[in-house]
C-alpha positions in Angstrom: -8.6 9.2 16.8 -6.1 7.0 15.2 -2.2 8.1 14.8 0.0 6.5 11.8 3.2 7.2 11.8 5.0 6.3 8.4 9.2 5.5 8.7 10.1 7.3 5.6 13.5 5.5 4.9 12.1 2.1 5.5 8.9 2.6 2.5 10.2 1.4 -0.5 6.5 3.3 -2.7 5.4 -0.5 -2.8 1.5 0.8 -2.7 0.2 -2.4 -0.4 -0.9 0.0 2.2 -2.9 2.6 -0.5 -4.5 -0.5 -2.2 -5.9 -2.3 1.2 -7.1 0.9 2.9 -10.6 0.8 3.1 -11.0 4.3 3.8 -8.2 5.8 1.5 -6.1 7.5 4.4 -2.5 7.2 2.5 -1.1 8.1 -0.3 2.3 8.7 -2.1 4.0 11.6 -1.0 5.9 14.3 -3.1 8.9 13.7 -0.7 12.1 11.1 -1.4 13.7 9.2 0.9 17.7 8.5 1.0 16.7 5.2 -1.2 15.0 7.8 -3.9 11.6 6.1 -3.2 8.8 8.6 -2.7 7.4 7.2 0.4 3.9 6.9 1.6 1.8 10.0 3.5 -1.7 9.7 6.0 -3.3 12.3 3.9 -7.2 11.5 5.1 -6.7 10.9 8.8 -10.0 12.4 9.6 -11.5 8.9 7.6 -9.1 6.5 9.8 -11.0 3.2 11.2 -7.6 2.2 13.5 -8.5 -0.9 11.8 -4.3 -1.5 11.5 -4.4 -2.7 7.8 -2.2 -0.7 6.2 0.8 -1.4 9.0 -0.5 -5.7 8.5 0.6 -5.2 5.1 3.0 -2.8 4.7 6.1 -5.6 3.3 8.8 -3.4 5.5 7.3 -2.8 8.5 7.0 0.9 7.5 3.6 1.8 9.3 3.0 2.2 12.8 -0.7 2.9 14.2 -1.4 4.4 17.8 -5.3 4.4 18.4 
């Protein structure tokens, strides 16, 4: 099973990663960074493919994946 880890303060809510998961694993959190961005959560992780897509896109480098 797949790990992602999200860096909170380094998400700026851009939504890259939400729109090109195939399997809907993240979405935006209720929780604000010190930038005031709600940041992105792995809510789904159960439906993860480790297919690494959301951390390819993610603009900040926000999204790390441990299979």
């Amino acid at each position: 099973m797949a790990k992602i880890v999200v860096k909170s303060e380094r998400c700026k809510s851009c939504g890259y990663c939400i729109k090109f998961c195939p399997k809907n694993v993240l979405e935006i959190g209720h929780e604000v960074n010190s930038k005031g961005y709600e940041y992105v959560v792995p809510t789904n992780m159960d439906a993860c493919i480790a297919c690494c897509m959301c951390g390819r896109i993610c603009p900040d480098g926000a999204i790390e994946i441990y299979k």
